[in-house]
C-alpha positions in Angstrom: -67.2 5.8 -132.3 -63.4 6.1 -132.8 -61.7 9.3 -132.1 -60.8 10.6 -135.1 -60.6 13.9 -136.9 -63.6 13.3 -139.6 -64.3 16.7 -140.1 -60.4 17.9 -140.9 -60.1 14.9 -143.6 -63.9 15.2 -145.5 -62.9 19.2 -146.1 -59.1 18.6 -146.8 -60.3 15.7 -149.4 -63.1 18.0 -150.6 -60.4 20.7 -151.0 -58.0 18.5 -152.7 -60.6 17.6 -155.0 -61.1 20.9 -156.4 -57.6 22.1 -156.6 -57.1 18.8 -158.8 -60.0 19.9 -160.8 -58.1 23.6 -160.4 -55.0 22.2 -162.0 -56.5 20.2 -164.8 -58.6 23.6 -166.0 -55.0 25.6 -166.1 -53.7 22.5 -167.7 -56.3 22.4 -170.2 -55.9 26.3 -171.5 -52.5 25.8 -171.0 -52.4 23.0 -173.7 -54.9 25.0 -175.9 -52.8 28.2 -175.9 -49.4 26.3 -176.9 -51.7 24.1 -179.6 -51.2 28.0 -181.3 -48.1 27.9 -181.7 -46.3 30.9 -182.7 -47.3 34.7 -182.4 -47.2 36.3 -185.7 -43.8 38.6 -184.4 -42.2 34.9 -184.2 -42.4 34.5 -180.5 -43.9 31.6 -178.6 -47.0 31.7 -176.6 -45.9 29.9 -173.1 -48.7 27.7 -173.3 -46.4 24.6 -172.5 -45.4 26.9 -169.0 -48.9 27.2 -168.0 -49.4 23.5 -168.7 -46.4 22.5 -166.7 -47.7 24.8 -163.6 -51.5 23.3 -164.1 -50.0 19.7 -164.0 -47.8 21.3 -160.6 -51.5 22.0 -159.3 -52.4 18.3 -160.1 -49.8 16.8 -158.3 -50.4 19.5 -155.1 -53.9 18.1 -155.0 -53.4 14.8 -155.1 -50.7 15.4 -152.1 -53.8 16.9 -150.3 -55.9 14.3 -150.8 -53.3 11.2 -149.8 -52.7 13.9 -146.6 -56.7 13.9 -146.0 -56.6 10.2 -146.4 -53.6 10.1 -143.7 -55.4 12.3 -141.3 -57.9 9.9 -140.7 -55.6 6.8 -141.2 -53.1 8.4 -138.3 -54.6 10.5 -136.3 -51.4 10.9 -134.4 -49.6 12.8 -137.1 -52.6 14.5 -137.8 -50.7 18.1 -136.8 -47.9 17.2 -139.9 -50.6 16.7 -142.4 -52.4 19.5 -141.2 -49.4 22.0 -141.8 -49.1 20.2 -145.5 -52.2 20.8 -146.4 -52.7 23.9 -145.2 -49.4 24.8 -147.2 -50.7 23.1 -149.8 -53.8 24.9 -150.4 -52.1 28.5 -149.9 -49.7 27.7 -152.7 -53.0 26.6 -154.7 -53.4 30.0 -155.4 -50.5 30.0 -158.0 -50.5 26.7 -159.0 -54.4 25.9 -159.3 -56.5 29.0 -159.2 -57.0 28.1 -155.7 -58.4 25.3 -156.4 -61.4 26.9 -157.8 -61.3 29.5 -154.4 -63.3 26.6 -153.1 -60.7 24.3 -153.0 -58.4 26.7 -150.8 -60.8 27.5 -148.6 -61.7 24.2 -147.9 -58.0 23.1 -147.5 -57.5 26.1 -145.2 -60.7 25.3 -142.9 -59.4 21.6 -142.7 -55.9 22.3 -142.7 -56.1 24.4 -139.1 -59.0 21.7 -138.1 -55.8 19.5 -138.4 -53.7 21.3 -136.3 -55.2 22.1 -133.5 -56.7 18.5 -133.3 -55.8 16.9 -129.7 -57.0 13.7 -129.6 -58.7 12.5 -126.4 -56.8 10.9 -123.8 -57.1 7.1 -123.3 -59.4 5.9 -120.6 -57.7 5.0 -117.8 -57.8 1.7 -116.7 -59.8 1.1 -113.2 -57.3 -0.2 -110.5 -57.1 -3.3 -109.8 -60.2 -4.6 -107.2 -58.6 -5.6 -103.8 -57.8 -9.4 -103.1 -58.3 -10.9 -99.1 -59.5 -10.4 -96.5 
């Protein structure tokens, strides 16, 4: 079995999963509250802001889930995707509801799984068996 950091990437992608799902859901009121249109003192409701910063937590997602898929493709930069993800999912909290809270919490557990992964040193090969006599 290779040495990789499985458990750092399934909860990151897990994580990333529901912060995209996060996003789309601000997304979606966010497009139902500007399909109002205009207050009745003549002002406009925001909705397209809220859809911009639900589409932010889309993107931010999917950046957690190509960094989940990087963990376990490159173990040795597994400490950089760690730190984006883990910022990642803090800054869920604006941009996606925290990914559902499950989502951050998910991308927080896997995030400092991440970092503090130290992968395990290469056996050491045996010395060479003596030749003569």
């Amino acid at each position: 079995m290779s040495d990789k950091p499985t458990a750092a990437m399934v909860l990151s992608l897990i994580g990333g999963i529901f912060v995209i799902l996060g996003g789309a859901f601000i997304a979606f009121v966010g497009s139902l509250v500007a399909s109002f249109g205009y207050l009745a003192n003549g002002g406009t409701t925001g909705g397209a802001a809220v859809t911009a910063v639900g589409v932010v937590g889309i993107i931010m997602g999917l950046i957690m889930v190509v960094g989940s898929f990087m963990l376990y493709s490159k173990p040795t930069s597994a400490k950089m995707w760690g730190i984006i993800i883990l910022i990642l999912s803090i800054l869920s909290w604006v941009t996606a509801v925290g990914g559902l809270v499950i989502g951050f919490i998910l991308g927080l557990v896997g995030g400092i799984l991440a970092i503090v992964y130290k992968p395990s040193a290469a056996a050491a090969t045996p010395p060479p068996a003596p030749t003569g006599s």
